[in-house]
N, C-alpha and C positions, 0 to 999 in steps of 0.2 A: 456369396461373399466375394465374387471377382472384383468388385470392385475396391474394398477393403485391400486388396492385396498391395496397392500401392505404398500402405507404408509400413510392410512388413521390412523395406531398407530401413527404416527407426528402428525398427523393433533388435535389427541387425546392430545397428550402431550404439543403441543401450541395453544389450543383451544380457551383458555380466549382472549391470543394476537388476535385471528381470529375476537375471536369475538368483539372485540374493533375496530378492523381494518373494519370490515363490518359495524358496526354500524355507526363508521365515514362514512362511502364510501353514506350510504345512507342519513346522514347528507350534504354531500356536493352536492351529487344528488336535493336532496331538495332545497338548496339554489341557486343552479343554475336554477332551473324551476321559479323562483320568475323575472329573466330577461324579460321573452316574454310577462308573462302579464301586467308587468309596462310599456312596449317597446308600448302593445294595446293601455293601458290607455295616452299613452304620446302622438300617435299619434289622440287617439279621442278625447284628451283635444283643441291639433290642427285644428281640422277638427271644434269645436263644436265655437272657437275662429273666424274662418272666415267663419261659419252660422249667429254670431252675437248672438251666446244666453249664450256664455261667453267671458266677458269681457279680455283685454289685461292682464290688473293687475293679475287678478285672474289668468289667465291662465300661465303666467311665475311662478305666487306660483305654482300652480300645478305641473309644466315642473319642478320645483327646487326640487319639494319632491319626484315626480320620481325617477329622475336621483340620487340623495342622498340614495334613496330606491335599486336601480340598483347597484349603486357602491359599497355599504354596502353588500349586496347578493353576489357580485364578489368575493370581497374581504372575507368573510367568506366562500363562496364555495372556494376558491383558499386555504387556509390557512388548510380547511378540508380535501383538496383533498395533501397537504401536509403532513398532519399526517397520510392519509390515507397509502402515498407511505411508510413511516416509520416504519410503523406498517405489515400490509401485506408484502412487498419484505422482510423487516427484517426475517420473518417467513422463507419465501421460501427457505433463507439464513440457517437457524437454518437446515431446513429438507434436503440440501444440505450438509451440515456439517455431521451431524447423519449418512445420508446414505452412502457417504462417506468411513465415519469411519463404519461403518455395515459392508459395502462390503470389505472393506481392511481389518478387525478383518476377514471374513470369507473365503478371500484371504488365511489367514497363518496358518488358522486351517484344511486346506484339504492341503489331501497326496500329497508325490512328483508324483505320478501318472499322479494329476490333470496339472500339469506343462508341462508334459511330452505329453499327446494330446492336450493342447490348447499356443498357442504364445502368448507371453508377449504382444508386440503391443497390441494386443484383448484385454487382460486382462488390459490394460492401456487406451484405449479407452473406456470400459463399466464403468473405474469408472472416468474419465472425460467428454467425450462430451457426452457419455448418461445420466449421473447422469445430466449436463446442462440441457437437454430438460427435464427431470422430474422438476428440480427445475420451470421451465417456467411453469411448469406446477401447481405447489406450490405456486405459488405468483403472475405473472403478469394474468394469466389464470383467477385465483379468484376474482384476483381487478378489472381485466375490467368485467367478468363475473356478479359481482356484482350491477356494476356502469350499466350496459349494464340493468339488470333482473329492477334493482331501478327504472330507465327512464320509462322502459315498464311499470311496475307497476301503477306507478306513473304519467308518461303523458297521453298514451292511454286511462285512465278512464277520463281525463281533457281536453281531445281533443273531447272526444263523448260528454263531457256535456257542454260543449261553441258551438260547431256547428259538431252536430250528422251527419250530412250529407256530409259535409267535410273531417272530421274524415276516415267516411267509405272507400271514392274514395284515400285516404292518404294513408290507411294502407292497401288497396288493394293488391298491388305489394308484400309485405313483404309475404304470406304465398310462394309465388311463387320461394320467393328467400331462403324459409326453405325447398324446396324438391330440390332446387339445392344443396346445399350446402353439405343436406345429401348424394347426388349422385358423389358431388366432391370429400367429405372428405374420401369415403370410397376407392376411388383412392389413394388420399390422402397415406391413412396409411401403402398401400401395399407399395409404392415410398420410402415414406421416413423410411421401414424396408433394403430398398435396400441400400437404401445411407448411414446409419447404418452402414450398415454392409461392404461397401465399405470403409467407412474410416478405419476402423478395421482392413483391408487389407491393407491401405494405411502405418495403426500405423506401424503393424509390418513389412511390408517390407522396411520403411524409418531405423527402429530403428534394424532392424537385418542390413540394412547395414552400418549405423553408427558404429555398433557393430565392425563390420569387415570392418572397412576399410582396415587396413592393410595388409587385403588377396587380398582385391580388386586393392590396389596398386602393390601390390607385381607379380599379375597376368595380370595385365593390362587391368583390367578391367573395365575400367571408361566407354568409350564407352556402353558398352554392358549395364552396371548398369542407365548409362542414357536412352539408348534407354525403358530400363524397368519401368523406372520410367512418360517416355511419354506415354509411351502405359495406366499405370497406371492413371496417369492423362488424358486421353484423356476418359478412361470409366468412370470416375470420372467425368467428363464435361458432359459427357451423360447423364450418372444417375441422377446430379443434374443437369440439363435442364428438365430431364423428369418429375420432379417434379416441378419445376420452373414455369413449360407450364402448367400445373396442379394449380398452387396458380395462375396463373397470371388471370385465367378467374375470379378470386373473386372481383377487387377492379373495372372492367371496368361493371360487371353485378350489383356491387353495386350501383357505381354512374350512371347507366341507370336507375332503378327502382328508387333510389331516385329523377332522375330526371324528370321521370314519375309522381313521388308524387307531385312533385311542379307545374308541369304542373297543374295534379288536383285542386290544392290549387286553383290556379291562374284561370283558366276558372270556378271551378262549383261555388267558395267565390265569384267571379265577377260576374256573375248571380245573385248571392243570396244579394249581395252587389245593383245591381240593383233594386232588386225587392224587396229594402228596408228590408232585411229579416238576413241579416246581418253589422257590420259596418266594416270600412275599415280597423280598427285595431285589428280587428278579420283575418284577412288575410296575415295582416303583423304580428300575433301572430304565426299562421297556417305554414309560412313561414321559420320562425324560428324556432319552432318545429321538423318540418320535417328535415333542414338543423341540429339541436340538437340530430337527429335519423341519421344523416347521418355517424357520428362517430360508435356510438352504433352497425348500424347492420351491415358496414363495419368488425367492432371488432371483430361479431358471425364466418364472414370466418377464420379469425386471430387465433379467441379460435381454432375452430377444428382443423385447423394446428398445435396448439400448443399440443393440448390433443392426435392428432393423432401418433402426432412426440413422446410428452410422454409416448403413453403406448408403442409403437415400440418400444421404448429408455427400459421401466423398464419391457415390456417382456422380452427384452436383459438381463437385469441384472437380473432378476428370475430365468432366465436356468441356471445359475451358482451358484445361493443362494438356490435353490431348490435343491443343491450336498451335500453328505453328506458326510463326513469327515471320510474313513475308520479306521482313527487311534483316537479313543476315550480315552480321560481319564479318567477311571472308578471310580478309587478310591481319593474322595475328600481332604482324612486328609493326612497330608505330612508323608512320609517314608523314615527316613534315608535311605541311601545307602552306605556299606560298601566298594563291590568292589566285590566277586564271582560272577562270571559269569559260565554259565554251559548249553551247549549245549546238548538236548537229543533227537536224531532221527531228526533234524530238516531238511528238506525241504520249499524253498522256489521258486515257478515262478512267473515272472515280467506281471501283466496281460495284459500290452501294446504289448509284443514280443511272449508271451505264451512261452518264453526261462525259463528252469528250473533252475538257477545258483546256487540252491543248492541240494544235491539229501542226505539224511540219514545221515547226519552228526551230531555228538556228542564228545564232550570234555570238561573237565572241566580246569576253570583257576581260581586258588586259590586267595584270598585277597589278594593283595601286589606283586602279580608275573607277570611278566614281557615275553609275549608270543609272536613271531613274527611269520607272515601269509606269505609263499612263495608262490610261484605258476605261471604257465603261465599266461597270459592277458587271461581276459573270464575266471578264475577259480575258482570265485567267492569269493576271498578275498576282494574287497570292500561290496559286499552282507553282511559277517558279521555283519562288523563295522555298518553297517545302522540298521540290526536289531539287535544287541545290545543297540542302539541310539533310537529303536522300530521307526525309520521312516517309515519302515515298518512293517508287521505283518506276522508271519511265516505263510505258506500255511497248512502246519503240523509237528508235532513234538510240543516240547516245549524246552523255553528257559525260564532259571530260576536265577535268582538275588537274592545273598545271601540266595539262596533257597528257595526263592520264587518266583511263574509265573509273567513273566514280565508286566503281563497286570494286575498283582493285586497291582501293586506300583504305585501311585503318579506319572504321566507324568511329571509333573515339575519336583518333589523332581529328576526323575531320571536323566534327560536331565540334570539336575543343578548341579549333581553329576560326569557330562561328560567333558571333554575337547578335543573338536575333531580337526586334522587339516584338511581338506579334500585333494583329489588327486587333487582337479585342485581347487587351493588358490584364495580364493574370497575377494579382499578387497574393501571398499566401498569410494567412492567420498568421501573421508575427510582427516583429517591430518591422519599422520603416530602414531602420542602420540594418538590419539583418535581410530584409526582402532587397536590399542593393545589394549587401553582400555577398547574394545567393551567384551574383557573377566571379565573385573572386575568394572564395572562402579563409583567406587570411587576412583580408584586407583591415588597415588599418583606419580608426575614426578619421582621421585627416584625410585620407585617399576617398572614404566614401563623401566625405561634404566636398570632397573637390569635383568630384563627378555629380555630384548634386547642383553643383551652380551651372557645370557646363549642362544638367539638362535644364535650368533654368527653372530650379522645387523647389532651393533652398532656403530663400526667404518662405517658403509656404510650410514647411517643414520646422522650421525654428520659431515659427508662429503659433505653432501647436505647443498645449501645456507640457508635453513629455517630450518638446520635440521628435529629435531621431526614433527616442526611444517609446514613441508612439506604439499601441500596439493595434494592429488593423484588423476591420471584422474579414468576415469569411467574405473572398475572391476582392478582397481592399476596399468593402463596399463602405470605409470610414472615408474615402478620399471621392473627390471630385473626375470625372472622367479625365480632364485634362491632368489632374497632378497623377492618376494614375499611370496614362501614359508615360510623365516624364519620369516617374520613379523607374519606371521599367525600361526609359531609356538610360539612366543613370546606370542600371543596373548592368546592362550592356556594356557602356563604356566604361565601366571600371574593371572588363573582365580585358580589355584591350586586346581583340583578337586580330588575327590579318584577314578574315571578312566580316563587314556587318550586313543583315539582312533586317531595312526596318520597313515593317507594313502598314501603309498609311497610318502610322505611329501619331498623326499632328493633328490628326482630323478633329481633336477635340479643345485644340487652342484658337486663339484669337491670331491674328495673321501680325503683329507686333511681335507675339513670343513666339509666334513660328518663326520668325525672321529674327532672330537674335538665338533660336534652337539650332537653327540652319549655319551660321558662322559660325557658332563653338563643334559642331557635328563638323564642318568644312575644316577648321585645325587640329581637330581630336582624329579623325578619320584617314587625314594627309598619310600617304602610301600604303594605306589599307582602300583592299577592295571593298567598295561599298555598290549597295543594289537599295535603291529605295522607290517603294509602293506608293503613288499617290493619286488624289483626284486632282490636286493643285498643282500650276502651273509653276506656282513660287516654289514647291518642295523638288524640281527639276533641273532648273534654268539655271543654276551654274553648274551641274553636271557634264563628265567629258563626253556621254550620249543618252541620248533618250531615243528610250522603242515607247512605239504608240502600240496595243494591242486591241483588236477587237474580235470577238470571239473565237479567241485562240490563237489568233494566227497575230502576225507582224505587221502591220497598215503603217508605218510610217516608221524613220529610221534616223538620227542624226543628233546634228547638236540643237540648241535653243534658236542660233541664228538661225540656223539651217533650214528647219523646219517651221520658222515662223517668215520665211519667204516664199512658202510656197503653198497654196489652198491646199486645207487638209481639214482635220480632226484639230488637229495641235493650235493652228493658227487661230482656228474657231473657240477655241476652247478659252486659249490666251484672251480673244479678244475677249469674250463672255464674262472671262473672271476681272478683267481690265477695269471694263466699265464696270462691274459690280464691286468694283474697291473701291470708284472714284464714287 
């Protein structure tokens, strides 16, 4: 259970609740034992009534304070085992929540790396069905573990001191059914890491094709995604039978040994009943006892499946919280952020591809000035923009922020001094007023439809039946690639920071509303740094410089005139897109 140990700090933080909850659990254990021996005393008030040595009268008083005794006991064991559930699961709930929120906080604090070798599915799956089987493990494990340790505690010493000899042939079977149990469960754990890890598989290839449908339609590939999804399901039927076949030998070798015990009861009590040595309601106590065990060591299989399945479940989620977040924020106290940015020898490789996408590159871009990144695909113009953004961390060289290393500023202060739009426009399952206002979280209706015209949506957006209050499917697959970009460029400008970083943001408009994006971006942007990503010449050319890159490195350097006087990339490029305007 090492691996369980991780959230014995829960267990620390809602200890008191445990411990109320335990103390109840063996409050109602208690009151429940009080049934079999009044159950003795009822039937040998009976037995003692047609011996003739107690009378009728008397004997109905007896049978009345019993059973008043009996129902009293029920009914406070019920009412204990009530609070009991409220208290315990409520817990298990608490430590479900915490971990939860643990794993999703430690979700967004590792690098895009981390995204990059592992599928969302997986990562959706370790923090729901596995976080489940841990909470099962937090709450229902404990309360019957409890209830389960209370009995034993508790009757076993009350079973050898009413009839020691009974007792012994009773509890016989049970040591027999703790080295099965051991020998199941430890199948057990390796099964259900399997099956773990198969839904994992299942998460992400249901939700990668969800993702994509529209490629699946488009390619016709329904078929083929069904067949995969059989085949999917059909090891999934496997794997869980394999475990199935595994838990099912627990409740048939329970109730064999339990019914072993009753056997015992019944011939060695009848003997001893016999031979005067016990009475009949010591038998019918014995009886019910054993059938009061019959729950309990049933339950012991149940724990270990549960504890088995938890620690499988929160090894899963350890190999992931045991990652350590390449991108640290060092420095605690917040750091304005001006806007110099300044590249010096920097290189950077991707350590998933070991691709270098940037080789000795250096440039400076002044507070307030306005720089556009050309270059082939692959030339490392989004690389930039990320480490500026420090999502990642240069391999070597340095990059410095108002001249200072970017890694001695404030993470927040600097992120929060950013307005990025990215190359492929991410907008989220909600309305459109709320995905703009994911940049300025108080932002008022008025402020977001004014950032809306300056990206040039807003007639496209009040076109819509709910307008603003559109609500968009999953990654804004309701909008048009163009109006998604511009929402996401609205989204930017209304956060009004002093950098924006926009990556070939345009690519999916007409070159009319790039050119009317382009002068509202030129007066929204005026003395903020801005860095813009493109393949066009137009999304440049009134910029105070433009770097040409080609495979990582710097090929050209200046303004629009600058560079369009002298054979290059740039001039070639201008002239290419020139004539294919005209």
């Amino acid at each position: 259970m090492k691996e369980l140990r991780h959230i014995n700090k829960y267990f620390k933080k809602y200890w008191f609740k445990l411990f109320i909850g335990i103390l109840i659990t063996i409050l109602a254990r208690v009151f429940s034992l009080v049934m079999p021996s009044y159950v003795s005393k009822s039937i040998n008030t009976i037995e003692a009534h047609f011996k003739g040595s107690l009378s009728g009268e008397m004997a109905k008083n007896q049978l009345l304070e019993y059973i008043l005794i009996i129902i009293g006991a029920a009914l406070l064991s019920g009412l204990f085992t009530f609070l009991m559930r409220q208290t315990i699961i409520n817990v298990s709930r608490y430590i479900e929540y915490d971990l939860k929120n643990e794993v999703f906080d430690h979700y967004q604090f590792l690098n895009l790396g981390f995204y990059k070798k592992n599928r969302i599915g997986d990562l959706m799956n370790r923090i729901s069905e596995d976080i489940t089987q841990v909470r099962m493990y937090g709450g229902p494990a404990i309360m019957y573990g409890m209830q389960t340790l209370t009995l034993f505690v508790c009757l076993v010493p009350l079973m050898f001191i009413k009839a020691p000899t009974i007792a012994f042939y009773t509890l016989v079977p049970l040591p027999i059914l703790s080295v099965l149990i051991y020998q199941i469960s430890k199948i057990i754990h390796k099964r259900s890491t399997r099956v773990q890890e198969y839904l994992s598989t299942l998460s992400t290839f249901t939700q990668e094709s969800f993702s994509g449908i529209s490629v699946i339609k488009a390619y016709n590939l329904e078929d083929k995604v069904n067949s995969d999804v059989m085949a999917l399901a059909q090891e999934g039927k496997e794997t869980s039978m394999d475990l199935a076949k595994v838990n099912a030998w627990f409740f048939p070798l329970m109730l064999l040994l339990i019914g072993i015990s009753n056997v015992f009861v019944i011939y060695i009590g009848g003997q001893q009943y016999i031979n005067g040595e016990v009475s009949l309601g010591v038998i019918a106590e014995f009886i019910l006892y054993v059938n009061m065990l019959t729950w309990p060591v049933a339950v012991v299989g149940w724990l270990t499946s549960i504890v088995q399945r938890a620690e499988a479940s929160q090894g899963r989620i350890n190999e992931f919280l045991k990652q350590r977040p390449t991108i640290v924020n060092e420095v605690m106290e917040i750091t304005p952020v001006r806007g110099k940015i300044e590249f010096k020898n920097v290189s950077f490789t991707y350590e998933d591809t070991n691709i270098e996408a940037l080789h000795n590159v250096s440039f400076t871009v002044e507070a307030g000035q306005t720089v556009a990144i050309l270059g082939k695909t692959g030339s490392g113009k989004s690389t930039i923009l990320d480490l500026v953004a420090r999502l990642y961390d240069v391999s070597s060289g340095e990059i410095r922020i108002d001249d200072t290393p970017i890694k001695e500023l404030n993470l927040n202060s600097l992120r929060s001094a950013i307005g990025a739009v990215p190359q492929d426009a991410f907008l989220f399952s909600d309305t459109i007023a709320n995905n703009i206002r994911f940049g300025k979280e108080d932002a008022k209706q008025a402020e977001i439809e004014a950032t809306a015209k300056e990206a040039v949506v807003h007639e496209n957006i009040v076109g819509f039946t709910n307008g603003y209050h559109t609500v968009l499917g999953e990654r804004g697959i309701t909008l048009s690639g163009g109006q998604k970009q511009r929402v996401s460029i609205a989204r930017a400008l209304i956060k009004n920071p002093n950098i924006y970083l926009f990556d070939d943001c345009l690519s999916a408009v007409d070159t009319e509303t790039e050119e009317e994006i382009l002068q509202n971006l030129k007066k929204a942007s005026a003395e903020k740094t801005t860095l813009i990503v493109s393949h066009r010449v137009s999304s440049g050319k009134n910029a105070d410089k433009i770097l040409i890159l080609d495979q990582g490195t710097i090929l050209q350097e200046g303004t629009h005139e600058e560079l369009n006087t002298m054979d290059g990339y740039y001039k070639q490029l201008y002239l290419d897109q020139l004539s294919t305007k005209d």
